[in-house]
C-alpha positions as CSV (number, residue, x, y, z in Angstrom):
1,X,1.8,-15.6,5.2
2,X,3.7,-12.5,4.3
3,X,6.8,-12.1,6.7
4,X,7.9,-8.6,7.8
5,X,11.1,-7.5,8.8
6,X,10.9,-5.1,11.5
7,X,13.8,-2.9,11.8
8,X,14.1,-3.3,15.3
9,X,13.0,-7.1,16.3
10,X,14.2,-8.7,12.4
11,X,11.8,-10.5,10.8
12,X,8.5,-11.7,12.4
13,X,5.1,-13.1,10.7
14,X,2.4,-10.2,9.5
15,X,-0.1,-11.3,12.2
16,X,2.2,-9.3,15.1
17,X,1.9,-5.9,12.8
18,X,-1.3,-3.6,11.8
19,X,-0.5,-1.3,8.7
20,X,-1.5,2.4,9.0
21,X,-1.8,3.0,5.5
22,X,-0.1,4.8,3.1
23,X,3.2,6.9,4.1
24,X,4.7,10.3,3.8
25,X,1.6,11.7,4.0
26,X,1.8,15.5,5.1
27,X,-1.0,17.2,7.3
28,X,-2.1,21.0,6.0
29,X,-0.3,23.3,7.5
30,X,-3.4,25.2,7.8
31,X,-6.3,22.9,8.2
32,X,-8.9,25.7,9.0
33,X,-8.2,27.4,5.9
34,X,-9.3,24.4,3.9
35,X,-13.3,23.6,2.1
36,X,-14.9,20.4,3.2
37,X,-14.0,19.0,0.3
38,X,-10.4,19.2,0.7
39,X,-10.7,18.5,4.0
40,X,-12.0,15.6,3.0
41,X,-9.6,14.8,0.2
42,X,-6.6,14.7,2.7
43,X,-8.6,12.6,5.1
44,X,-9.8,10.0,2.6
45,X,-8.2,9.9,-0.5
46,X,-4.9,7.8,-0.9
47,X,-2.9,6.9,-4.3
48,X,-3.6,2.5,-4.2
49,X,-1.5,2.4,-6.9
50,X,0.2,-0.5,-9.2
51,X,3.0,-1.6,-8.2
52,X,5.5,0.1,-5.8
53,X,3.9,1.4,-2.5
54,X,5.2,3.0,0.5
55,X,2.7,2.3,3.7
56,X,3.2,2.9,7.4
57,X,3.2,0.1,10.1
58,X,3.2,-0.8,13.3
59,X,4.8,-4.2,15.1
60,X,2.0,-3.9,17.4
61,X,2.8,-7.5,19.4
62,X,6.3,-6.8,19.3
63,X,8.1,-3.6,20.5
64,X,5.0,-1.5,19.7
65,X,7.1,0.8,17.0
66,X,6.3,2.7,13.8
67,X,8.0,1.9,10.6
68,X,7.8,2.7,7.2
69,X,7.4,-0.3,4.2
70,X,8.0,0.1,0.7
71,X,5.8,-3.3,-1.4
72,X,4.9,-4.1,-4.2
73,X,1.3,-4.2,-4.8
74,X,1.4,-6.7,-7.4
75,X,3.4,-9.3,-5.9
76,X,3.5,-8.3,-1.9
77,X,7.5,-8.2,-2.2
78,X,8.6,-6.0,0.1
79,X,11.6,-3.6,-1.1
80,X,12.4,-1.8,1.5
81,X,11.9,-1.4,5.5
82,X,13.1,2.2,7.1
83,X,12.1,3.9,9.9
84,X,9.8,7.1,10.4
85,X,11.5,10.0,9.9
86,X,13.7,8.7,7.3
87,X,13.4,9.5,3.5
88,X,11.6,7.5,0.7
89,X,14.0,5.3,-0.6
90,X,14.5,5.4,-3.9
91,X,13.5,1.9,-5.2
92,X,14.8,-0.1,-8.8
93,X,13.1,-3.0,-9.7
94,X,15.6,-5.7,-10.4
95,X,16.5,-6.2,-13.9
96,X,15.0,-9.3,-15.4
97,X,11.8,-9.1,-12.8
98,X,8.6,-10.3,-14.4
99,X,6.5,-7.6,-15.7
100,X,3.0,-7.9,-14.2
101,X,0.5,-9.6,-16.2
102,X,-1.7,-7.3,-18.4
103,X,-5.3,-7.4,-17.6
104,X,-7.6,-9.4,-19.5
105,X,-10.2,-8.2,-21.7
106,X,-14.0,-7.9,-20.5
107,X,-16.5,-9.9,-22.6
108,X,-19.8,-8.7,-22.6
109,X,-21.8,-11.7,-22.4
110,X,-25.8,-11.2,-23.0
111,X,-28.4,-13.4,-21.8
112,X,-30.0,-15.9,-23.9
113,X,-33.1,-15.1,-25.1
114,X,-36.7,-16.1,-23.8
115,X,-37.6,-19.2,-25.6
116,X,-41.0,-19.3,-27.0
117,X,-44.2,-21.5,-25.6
């Protein structure tokens, strides 16, 4: 279980908090000005990268407040806790932290052929 550290309440289990997905998103100034598709772009389209990520959350059995999360994608560590409102942190990985694994290589693998009657 991943244990999250509101800034208000300390640290409580993940089941009191419901993530809002990714953070510092900004809304279009002018949102009638913009095609469908970007329209649909800002609605729907977030980063999911590799590695660090910065997502907005919500201690919703606990004091009911908003907070910002910077984790790591690859190994869940969470790196930084701030509030809303406050700038992205700038985050360093630790020196000597393990690099994530590389991906391993697909292998096409073909079926066997029909045998013969």
């Amino acid at each position: 279980m991943l244990l999250i550290p509101c800034p208000w309440c300390g640290q409580r289990e993940e089941t009191e908090f419901h993530c809002g997905g990714e953070a510092h998103i900004a809304r279009p100034q002018q949102p009638v000005a913009l095609s469908d598709d970007e329209w649909a772009d800002y609605l729907f389209m977030r980063s999911n990268p590799r590695g660090v990520h910065c997502e907005r959350w919500r201690h919703l059995h606990g004091c009911g407040r908003w907070f910002n999360l910077a984790r790591d994608t690859v190994s869940d560590q969470i790196l930084a806790v701030y509030r809303m409102g406050e700038p992205r942190p700038k985050i360093q990985r630790a020196s000597g932290a393990p690099a994530a694994a590389p991906k391993p290589a697909l292998t096409l693998v073909a079926p066997a052929p029909p045998e013969e009657p």
